[in-house]
C-alpha atoms as a printed R data frame, in Angstrom:
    type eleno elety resid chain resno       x       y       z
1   ATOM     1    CA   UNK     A     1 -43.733   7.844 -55.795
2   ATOM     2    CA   UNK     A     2 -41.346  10.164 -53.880
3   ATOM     3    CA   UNK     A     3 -39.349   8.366 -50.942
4   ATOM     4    CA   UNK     A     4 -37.678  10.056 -48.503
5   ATOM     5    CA   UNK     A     5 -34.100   8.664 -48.242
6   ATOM     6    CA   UNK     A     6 -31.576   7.973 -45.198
7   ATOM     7    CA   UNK     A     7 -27.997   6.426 -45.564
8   ATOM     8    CA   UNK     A     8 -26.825   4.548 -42.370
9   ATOM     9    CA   UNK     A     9 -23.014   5.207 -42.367
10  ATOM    10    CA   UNK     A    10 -22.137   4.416 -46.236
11  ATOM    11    CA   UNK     A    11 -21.036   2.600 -47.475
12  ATOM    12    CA   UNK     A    12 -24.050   0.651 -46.105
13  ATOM    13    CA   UNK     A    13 -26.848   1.331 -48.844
14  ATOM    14    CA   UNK     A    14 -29.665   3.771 -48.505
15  ATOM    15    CA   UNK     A    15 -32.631   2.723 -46.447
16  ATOM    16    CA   UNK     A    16 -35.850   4.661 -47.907
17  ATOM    17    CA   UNK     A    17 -37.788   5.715 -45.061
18  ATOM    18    CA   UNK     A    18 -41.591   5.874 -46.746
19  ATOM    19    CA   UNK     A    19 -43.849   9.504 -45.482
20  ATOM    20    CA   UNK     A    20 -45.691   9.285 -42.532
21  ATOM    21    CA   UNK     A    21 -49.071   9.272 -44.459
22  ATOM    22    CA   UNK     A    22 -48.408   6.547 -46.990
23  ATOM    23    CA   UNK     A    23 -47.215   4.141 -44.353
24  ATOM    24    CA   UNK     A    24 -49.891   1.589 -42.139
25  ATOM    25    CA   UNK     A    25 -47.870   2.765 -39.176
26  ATOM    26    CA   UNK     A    26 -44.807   5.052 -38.726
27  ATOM    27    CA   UNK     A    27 -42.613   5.257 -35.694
28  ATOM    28    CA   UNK     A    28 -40.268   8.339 -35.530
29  ATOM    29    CA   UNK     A    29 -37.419   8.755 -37.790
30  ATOM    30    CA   UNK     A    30 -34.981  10.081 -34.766
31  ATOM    31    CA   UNK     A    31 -34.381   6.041 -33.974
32  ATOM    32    CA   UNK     A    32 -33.866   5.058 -37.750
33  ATOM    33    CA   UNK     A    33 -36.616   2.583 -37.487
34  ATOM    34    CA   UNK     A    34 -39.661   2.463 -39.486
35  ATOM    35    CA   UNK     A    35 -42.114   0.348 -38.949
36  ATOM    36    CA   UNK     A    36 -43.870  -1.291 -42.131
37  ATOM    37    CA   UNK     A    37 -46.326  -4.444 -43.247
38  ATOM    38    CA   UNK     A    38 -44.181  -7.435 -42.806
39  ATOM    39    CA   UNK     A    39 -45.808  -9.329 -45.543
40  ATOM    40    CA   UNK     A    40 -48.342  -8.188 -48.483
41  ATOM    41    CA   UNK     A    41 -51.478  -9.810 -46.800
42  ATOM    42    CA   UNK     A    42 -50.915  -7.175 -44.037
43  ATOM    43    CA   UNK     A    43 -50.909  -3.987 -46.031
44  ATOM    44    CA   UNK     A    44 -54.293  -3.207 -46.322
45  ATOM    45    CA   UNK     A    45 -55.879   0.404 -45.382
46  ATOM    46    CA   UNK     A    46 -58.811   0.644 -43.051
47  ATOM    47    CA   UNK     A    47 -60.643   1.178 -46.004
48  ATOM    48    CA   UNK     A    48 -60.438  -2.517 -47.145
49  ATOM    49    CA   UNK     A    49 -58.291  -1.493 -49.994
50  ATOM    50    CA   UNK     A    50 -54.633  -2.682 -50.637
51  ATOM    51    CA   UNK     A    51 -52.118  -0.574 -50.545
52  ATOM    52    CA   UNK     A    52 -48.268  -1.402 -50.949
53  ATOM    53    CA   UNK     A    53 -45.303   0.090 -48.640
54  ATOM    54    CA   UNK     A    54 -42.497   1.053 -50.790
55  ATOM    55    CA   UNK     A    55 -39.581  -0.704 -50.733
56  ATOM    56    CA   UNK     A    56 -36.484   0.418 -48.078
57  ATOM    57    CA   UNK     A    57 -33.004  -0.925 -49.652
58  ATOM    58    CA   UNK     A    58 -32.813   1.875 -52.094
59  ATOM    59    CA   UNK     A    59 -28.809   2.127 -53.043
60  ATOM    60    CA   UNK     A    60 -27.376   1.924 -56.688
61  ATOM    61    CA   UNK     A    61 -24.482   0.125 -58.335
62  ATOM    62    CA   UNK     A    62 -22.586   2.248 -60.982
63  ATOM    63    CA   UNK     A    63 -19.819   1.422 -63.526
64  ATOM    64    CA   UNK     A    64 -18.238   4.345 -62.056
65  ATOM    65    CA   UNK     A    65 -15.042   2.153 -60.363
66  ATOM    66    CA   UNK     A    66 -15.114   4.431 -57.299
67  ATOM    67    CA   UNK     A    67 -18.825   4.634 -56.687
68  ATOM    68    CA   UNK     A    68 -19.905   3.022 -53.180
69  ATOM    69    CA   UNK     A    69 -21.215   0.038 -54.795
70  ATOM    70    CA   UNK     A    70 -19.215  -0.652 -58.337
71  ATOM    71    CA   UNK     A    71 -20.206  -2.786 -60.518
72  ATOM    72    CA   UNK     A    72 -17.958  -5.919 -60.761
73  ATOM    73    CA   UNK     A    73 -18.054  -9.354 -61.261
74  ATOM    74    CA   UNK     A    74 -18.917 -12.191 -58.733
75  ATOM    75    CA   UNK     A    75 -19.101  -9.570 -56.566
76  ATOM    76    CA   UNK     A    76 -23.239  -9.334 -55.982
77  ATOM    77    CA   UNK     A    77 -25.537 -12.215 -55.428
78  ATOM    78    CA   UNK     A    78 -29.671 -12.101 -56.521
79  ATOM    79    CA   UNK     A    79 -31.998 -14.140 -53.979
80  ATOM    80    CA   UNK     A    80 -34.914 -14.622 -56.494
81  ATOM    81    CA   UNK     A    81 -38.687 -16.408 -55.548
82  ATOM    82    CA   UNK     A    82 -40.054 -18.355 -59.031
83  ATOM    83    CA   UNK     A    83 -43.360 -17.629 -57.663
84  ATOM    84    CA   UNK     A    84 -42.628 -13.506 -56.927
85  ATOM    85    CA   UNK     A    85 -43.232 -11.519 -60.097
86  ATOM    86    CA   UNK     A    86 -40.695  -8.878 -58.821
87  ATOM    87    CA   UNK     A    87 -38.385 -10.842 -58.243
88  ATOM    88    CA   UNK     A    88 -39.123 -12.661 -61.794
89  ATOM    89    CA   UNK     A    89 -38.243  -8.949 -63.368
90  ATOM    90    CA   UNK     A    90 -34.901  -9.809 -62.128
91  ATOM    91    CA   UNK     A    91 -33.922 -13.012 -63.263
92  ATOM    92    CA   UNK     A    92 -35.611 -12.102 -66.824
93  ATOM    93    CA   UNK     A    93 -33.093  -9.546 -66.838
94  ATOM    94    CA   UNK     A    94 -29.878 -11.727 -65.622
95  ATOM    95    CA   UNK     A    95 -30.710 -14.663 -68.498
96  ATOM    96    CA   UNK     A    96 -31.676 -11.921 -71.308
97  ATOM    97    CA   UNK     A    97 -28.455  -9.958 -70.684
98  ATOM    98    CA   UNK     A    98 -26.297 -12.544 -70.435
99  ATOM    99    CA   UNK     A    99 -25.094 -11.817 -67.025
100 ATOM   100    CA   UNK     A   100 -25.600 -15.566 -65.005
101 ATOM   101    CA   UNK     A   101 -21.789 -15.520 -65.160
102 ATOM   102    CA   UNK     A   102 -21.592 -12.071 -63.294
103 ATOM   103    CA   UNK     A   103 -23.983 -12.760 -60.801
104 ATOM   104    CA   UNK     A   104 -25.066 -15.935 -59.561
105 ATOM   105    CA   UNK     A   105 -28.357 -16.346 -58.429
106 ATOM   106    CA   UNK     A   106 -30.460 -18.306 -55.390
107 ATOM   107    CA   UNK     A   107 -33.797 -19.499 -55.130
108 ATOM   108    CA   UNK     A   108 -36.250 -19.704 -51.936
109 ATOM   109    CA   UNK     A   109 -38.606 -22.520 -51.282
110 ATOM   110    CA   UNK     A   110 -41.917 -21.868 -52.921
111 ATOM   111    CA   UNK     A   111 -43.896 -21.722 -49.960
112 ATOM   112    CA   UNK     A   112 -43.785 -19.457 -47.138
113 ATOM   113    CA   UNK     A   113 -42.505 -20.867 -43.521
114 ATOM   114    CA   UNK     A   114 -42.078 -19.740 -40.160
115 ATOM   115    CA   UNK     A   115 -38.526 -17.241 -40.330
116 ATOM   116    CA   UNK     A   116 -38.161 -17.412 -36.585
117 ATOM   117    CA   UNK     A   117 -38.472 -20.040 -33.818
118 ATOM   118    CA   UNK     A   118 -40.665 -18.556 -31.474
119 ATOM   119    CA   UNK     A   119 -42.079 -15.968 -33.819
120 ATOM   120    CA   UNK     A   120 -45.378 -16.354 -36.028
121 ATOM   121    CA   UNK     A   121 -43.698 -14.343 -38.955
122 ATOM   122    CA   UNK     A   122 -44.263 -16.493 -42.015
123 ATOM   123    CA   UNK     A   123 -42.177 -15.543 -44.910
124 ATOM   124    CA   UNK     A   124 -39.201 -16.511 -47.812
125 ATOM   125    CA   UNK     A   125 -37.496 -19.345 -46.879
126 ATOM   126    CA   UNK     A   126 -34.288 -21.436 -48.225
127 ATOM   127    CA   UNK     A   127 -34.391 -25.092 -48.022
128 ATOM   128    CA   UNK     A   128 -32.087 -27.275 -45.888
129 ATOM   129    CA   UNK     A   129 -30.838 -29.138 -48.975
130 ATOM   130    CA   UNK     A   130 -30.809 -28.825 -52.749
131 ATOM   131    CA   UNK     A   131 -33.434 -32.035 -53.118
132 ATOM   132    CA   UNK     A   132 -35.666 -30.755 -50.268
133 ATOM   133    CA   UNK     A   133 -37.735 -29.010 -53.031
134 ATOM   134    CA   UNK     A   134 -36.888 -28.838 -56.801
135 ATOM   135    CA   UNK     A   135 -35.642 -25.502 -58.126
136 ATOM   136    CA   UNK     A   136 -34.916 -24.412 -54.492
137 ATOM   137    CA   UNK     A   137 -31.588 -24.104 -52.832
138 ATOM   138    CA   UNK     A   138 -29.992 -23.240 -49.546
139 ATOM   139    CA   UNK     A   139 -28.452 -20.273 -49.232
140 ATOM   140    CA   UNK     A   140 -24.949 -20.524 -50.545
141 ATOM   141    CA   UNK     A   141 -23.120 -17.121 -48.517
142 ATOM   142    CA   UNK     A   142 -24.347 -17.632 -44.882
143 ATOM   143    CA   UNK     A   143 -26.902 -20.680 -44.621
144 ATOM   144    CA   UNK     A   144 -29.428 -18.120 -44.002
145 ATOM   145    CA   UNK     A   145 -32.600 -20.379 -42.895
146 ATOM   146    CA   UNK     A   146 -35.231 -17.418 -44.289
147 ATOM   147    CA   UNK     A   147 -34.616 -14.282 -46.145
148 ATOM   148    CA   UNK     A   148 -35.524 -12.457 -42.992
149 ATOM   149    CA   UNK     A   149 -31.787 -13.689 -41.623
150 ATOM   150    CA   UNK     A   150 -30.256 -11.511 -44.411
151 ATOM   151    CA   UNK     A   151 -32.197  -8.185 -43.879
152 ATOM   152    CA   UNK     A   152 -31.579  -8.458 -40.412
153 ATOM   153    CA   UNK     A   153 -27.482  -9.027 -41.583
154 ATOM   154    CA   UNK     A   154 -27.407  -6.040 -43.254
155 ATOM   155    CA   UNK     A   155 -29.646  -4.001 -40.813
156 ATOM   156    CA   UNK     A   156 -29.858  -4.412 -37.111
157 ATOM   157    CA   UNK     A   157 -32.955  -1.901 -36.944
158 ATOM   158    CA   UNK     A   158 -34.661  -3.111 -39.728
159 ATOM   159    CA   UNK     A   159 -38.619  -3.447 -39.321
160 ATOM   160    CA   UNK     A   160 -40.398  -3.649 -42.318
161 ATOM   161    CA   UNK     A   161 -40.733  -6.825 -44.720
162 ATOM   162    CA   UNK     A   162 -38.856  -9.379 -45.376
163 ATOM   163    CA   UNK     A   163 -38.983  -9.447 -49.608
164 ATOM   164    CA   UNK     A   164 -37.711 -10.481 -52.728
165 ATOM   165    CA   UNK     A   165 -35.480  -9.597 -54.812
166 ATOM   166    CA   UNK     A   166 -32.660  -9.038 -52.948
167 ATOM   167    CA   UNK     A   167 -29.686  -7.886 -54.686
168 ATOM   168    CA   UNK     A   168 -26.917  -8.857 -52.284
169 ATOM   169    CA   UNK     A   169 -23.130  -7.415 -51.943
170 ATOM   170    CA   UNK     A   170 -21.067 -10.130 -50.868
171 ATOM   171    CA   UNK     A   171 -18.160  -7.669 -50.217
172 ATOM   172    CA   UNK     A   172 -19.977  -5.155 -47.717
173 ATOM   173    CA   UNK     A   173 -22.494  -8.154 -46.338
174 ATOM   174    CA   UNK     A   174 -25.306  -6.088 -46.925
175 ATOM   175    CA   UNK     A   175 -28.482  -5.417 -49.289
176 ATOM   176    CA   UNK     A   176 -27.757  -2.987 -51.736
177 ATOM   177    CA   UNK     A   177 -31.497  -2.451 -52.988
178 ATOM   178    CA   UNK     A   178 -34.593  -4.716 -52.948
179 ATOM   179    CA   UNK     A   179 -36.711  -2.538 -55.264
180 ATOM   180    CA   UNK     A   180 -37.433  -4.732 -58.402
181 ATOM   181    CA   UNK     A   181 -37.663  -1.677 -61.141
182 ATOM   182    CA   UNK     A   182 -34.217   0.086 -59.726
183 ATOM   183    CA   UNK     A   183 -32.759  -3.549 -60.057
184 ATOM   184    CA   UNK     A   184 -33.595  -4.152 -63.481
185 ATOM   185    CA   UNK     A   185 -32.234  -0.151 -64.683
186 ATOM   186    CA   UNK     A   186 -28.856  -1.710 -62.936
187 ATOM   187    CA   UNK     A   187 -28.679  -5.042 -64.598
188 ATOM   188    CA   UNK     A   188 -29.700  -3.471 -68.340
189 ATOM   189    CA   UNK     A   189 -26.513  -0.686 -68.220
190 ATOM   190    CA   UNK     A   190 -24.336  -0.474 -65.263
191 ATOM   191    CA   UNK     A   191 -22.270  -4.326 -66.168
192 ATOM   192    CA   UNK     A   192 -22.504  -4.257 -70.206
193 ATOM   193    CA   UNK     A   193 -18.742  -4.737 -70.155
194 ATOM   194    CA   UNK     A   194 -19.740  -8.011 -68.518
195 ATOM   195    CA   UNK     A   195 -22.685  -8.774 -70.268
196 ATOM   196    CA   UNK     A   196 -22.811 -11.375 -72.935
197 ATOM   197    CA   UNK     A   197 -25.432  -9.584 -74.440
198 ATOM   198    CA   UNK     A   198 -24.763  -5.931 -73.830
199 ATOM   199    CA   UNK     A   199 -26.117  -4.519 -77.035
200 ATOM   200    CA   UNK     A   200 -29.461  -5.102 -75.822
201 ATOM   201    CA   UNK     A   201 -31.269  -2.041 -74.164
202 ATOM   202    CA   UNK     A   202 -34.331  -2.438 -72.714
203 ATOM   203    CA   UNK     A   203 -34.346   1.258 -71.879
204 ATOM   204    CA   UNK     A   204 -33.232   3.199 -74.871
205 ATOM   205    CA   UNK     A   205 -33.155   6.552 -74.409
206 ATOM   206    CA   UNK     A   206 -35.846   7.591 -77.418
207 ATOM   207    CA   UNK     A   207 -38.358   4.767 -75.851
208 ATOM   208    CA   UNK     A   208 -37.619   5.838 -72.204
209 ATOM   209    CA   UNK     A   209 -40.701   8.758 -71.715
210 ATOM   210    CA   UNK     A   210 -42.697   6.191 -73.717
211 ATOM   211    CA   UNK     A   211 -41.660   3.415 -71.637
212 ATOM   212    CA   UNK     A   212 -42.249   4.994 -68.270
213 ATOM   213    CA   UNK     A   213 -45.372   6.386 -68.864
214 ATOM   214    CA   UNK     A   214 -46.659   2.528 -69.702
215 ATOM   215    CA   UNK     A   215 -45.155   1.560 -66.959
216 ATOM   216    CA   UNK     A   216 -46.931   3.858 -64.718
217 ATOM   217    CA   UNK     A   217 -50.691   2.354 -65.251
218 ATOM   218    CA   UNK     A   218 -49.275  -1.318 -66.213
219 ATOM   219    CA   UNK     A   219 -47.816  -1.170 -62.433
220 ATOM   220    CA   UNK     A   220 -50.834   0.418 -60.936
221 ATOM   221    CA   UNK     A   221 -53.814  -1.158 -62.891
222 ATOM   222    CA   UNK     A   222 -52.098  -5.012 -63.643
223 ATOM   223    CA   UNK     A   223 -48.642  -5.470 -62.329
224 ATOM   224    CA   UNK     A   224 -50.070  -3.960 -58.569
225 ATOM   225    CA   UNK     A   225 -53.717  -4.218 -59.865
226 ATOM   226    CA   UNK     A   226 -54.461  -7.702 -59.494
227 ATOM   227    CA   UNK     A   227 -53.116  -7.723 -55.648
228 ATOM   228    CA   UNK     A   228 -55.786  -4.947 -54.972
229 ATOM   229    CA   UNK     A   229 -58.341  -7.379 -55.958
230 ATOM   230    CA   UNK     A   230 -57.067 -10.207 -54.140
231 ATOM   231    CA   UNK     A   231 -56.090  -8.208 -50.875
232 ATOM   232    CA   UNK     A   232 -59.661  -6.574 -51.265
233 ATOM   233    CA   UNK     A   233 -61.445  -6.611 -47.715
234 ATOM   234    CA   UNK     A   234 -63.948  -4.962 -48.667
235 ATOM   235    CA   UNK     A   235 -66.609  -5.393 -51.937
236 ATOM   236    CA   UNK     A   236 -65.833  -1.559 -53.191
237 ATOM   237    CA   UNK     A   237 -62.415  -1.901 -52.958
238 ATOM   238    CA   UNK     A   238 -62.466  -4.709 -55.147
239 ATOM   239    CA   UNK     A   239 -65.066  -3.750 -57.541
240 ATOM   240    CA   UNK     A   240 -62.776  -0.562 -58.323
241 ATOM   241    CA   UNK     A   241 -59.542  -2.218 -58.876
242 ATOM   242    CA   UNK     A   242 -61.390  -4.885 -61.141
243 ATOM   243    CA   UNK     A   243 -62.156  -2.472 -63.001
244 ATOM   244    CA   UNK     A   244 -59.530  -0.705 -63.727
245 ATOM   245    CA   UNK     A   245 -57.702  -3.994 -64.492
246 ATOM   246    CA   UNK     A   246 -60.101  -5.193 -67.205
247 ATOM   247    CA   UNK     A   247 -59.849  -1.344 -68.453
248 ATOM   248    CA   UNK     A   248 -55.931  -1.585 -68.741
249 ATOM   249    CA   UNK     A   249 -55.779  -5.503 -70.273
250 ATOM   250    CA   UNK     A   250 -58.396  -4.305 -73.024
251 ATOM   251    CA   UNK     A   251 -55.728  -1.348 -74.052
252 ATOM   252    CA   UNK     A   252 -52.835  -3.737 -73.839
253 ATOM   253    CA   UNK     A   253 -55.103  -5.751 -76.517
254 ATOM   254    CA   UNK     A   254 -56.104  -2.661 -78.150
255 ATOM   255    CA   UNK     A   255 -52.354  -2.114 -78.390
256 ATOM   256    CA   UNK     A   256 -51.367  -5.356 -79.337
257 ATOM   257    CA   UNK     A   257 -53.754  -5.453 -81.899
258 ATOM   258    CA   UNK     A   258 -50.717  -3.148 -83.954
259 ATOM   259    CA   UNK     A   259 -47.194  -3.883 -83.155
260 ATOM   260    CA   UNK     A   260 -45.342  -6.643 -81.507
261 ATOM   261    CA   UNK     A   261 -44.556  -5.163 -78.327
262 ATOM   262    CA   UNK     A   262 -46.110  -2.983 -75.479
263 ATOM   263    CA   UNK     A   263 -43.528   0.242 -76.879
264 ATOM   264    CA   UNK     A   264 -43.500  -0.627 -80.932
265 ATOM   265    CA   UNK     A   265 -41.554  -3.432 -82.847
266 ATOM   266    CA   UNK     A   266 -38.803  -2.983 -80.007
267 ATOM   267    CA   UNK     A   267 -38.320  -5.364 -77.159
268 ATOM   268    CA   UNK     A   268 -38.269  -3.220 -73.649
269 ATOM   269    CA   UNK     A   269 -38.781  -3.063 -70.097
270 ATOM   270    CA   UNK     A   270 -42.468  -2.272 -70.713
271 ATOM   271    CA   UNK     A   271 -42.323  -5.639 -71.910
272 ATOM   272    CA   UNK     A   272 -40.732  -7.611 -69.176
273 ATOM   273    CA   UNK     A   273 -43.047  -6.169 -66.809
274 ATOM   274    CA   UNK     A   274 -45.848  -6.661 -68.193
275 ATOM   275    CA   UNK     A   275 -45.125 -10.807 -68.875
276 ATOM   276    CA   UNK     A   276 -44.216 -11.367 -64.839
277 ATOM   277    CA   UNK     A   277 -47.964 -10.793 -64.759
278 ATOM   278    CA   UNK     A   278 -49.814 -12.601 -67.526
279 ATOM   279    CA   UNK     A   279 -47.584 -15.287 -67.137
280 ATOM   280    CA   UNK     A   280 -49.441 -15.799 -63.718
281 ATOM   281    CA   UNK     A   281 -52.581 -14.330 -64.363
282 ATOM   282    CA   UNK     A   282 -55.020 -17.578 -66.060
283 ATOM   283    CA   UNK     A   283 -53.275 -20.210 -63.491
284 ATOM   284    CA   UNK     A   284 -53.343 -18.091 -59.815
285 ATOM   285    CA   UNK     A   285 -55.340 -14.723 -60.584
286 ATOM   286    CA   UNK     A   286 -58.124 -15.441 -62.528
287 ATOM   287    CA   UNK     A   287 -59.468 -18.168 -59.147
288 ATOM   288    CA   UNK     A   288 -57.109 -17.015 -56.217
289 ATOM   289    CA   UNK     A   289 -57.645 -13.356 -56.704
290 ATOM   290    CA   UNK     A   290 -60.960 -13.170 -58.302
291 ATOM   291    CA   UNK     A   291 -59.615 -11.703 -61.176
292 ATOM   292    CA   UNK     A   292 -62.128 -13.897 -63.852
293 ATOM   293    CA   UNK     A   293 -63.859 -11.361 -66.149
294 ATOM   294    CA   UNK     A   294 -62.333 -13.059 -68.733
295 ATOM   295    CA   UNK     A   295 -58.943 -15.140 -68.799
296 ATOM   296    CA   UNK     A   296 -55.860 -14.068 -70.992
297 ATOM   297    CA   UNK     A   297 -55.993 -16.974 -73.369
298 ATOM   298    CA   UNK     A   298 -59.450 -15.301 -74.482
299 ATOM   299    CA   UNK     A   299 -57.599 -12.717 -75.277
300 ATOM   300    CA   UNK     A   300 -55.909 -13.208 -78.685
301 ATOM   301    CA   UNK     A   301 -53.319 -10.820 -78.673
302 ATOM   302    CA   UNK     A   302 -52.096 -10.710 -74.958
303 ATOM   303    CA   UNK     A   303 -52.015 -14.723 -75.305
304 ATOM   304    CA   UNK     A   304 -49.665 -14.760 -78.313
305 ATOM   305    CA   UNK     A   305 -47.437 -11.648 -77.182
306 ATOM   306    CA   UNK     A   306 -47.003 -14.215 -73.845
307 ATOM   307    CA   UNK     A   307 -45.807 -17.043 -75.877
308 ATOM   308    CA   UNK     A   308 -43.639 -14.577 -77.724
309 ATOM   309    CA   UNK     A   309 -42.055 -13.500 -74.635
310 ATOM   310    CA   UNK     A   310 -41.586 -16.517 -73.030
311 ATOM   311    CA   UNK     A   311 -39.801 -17.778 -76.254
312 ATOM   312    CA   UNK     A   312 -36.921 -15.226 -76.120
313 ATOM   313    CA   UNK     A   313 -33.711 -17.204 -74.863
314 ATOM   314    CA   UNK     A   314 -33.951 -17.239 -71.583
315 ATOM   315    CA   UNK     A   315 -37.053 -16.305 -70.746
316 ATOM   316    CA   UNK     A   316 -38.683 -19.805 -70.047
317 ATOM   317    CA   UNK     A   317 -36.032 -20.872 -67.433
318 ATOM   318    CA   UNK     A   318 -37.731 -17.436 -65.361
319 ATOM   319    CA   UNK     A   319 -41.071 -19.228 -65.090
320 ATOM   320    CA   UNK     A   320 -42.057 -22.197 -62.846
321 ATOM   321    CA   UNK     A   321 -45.418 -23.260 -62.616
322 ATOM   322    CA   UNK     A   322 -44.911 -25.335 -59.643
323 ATOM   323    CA   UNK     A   323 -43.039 -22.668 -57.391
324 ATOM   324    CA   UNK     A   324 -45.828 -20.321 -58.769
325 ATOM   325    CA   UNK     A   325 -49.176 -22.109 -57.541
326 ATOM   326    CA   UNK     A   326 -47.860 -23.518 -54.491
327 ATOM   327    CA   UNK     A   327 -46.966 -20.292 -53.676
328 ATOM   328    CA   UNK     A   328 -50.201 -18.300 -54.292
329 ATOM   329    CA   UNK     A   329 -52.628 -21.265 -53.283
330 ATOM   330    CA   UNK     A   330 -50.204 -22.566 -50.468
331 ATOM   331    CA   UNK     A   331 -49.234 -18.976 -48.323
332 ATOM   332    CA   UNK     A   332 -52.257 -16.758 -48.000
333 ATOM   333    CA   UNK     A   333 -54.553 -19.105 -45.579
334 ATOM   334    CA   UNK     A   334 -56.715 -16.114 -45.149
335 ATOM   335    CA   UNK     A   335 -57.623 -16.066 -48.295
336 ATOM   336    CA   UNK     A   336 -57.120 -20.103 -49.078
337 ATOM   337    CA   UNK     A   337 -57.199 -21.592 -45.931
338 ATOM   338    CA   UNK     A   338 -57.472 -25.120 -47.491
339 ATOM   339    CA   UNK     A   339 -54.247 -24.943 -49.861
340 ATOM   340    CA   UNK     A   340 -56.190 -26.634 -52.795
341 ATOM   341    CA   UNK     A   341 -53.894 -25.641 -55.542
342 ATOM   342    CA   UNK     A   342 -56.506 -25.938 -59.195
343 ATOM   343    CA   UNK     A   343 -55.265 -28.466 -61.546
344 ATOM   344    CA   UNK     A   344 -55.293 -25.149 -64.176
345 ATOM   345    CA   UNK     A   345 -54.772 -25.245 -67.949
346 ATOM   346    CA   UNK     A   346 -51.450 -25.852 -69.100
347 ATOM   347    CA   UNK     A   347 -51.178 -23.686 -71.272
348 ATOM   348    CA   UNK     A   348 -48.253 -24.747 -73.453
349 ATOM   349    CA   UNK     A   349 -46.244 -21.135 -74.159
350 ATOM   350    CA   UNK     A   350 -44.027 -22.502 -76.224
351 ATOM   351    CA   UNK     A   351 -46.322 -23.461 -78.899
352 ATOM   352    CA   UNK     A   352 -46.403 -20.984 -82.026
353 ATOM   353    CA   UNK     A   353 -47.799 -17.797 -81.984
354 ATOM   354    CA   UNK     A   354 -48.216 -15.383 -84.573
355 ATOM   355    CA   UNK     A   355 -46.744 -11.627 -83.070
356 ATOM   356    CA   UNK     A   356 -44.089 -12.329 -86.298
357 ATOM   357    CA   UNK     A   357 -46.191 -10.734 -88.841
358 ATOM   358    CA   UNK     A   358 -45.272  -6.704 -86.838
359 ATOM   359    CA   UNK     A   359 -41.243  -7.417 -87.851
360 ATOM   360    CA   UNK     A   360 -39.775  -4.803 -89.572
């Protein structure tokens, strides 16, 4: 998607100011303000279908020493949700490169909370001590109550949502991007001299036309696809994107069915995008967004390519169950307005699986 781009006085990063016609509403870009959804459950069209803003923090950190943002250690911080598949891109990345020592990361409270006194915004918050909620912590730079409190750090004007990931520099005390796929293109090149597992290259450049044209329907049939079902307001809305999602699982099985991995025998970003997803999908998309045509563990391949996944180093400290449902089940009362989180499968991931038998 093309985004129109505006720097406020670098070296603040890049605010993307989304066209007129692809935002709910727009206010003019003379005052450097745009107005946008402030959470997911508000960006629906008129037609009943969902349809996500684009993300504004749009800046890039380069090994290039002199480049606005450089990359260098201890110098950024990641705010991370377990329950945000974005955000989960992220992390993936940090543990699978070997870069936790290069930049530390936080995690917000599962559920969302009021990010304001007086204000009904409900949204990412940090709790007010590391026991309040397991695998949560306070915020470590500023003792930022919500995620809101940074965006509004790094920009006074700022109007559109409050999300995660946020890739934070600690230097400038600002955001330097919260897009999730610019993020992970960052953390797989631009600190390899700090990586502890720089060799690997989830984007290598004879996979990368392969890998982004997978990437395109993956995002907009099951990364993106399963929120148009749930965010569905209307029945035709939903019965489209439904479809298309059961379309674009049966050709990842299809796929499946013949190498290890989404791009050939090679581990990639295709891959890491596509697990944020299935990881979730049997425990909070199949029930909470109506996504139940059939479950991924009925699928033979996509279930043992999961468990493959979540078995590389790393991988299985990305995904929390707990953050996950209370998440889903706890913060969209208009679609759960009783919070009954399902008791779910259990699926045990780390059990064998079979995707051994494609090695070279």
């Amino acid at each position: 998607m093309d985004v129109q781009r505006m720097t406020l006085f670098l070296p603040k990063p890049q605010i993307a100011l989304c066209p007129k016609e692809k935002c709910p509403t727009f206010r003019s870009p003379f005052k450097h303000i745009i107005r946008m959804a402030r959470s997911s459950i508000d960006e629906t069209s008129e037609s009943g279908a969902f349809t996500r803003t684009p993300s504004a923090f749009r800046s890039v950190i380069s090994r290039d020493p002199n480049a606005p943002f450089p990359a260098e250690s201890g110098r950024y911080h990641l705010y991370i949700s377990y329950a945000c598949p974005w955000a989960c891109r992220c992390l993936s990345y940090l543990k699978i490169k070997g870069l936790d020592n290069v930049i530390a990361f936080t995690a917000v409270k599962s559920k969302w909370e009021r990010t304001k006194d007086g204000d009904e915004h409900m949204g990412w918050a940090f709790p007010a001590s590391e026991t309040e909620e397991p695998g949560a912590e306070p915020d470590p730079l500023y003792g930022a109550r919500s995620i809101r409190q940074l965006y509004e750090l790094a920009s006074a004007n700022y109007t559109g949502k409050y999300s995660v990931p946020v890739l934070w520099d600690k230097k400038l005390k600002t955001i330097v991007n919260n897009e999730s796929s610019e993020i992970i293109r960052m953390l797989n090149s631009e600190f390899n001299d700090m990586a502890e597992n720089a060799a690997l290259d989830l984007y290598p450049p004879h996979l990368q036309p392969q890998i982004d044209e997978i990437n395109e329907w993956i995002y907009d049939r099951i990364n993106n696809g399963v929120y148009k079902c749930g965010f569905a307001k209307k029945q035709g809305p939903y019965n489209e994107a439904v479809g298309k999602l059961y379309e674009a699982l049966d050709r990842c099985e299809d796929i499946l069915s013949k190498q290890r991995y989404i791009c050939g025998n090679l581990l990639s970003e295709a891959d890491i995008r596509l697990f944020v997803t299935l990881i979730r999908f049997d425990e909070v998309y199949a029930v909470h967004f109506k996504c139940n045509k059939k479950l991924i563990r009925e699928y033979p391949n996509l279930l043992n390519y999961s468990k493959d996944i979540f078995q590389i180093p790393g991988m299985s400290s990305t995904v929390n169950m707990d953050h996950i449902k209370r998440n889903y089940y706890g913060s969209h009362p208009s679609i759960d307005p009783l919070g009954i989180i399902p008791i779910g499968s259990h699926l045990d991931y780390s059990s064998p699986h079979d995707r051994a038998k494609f090695s070279i």
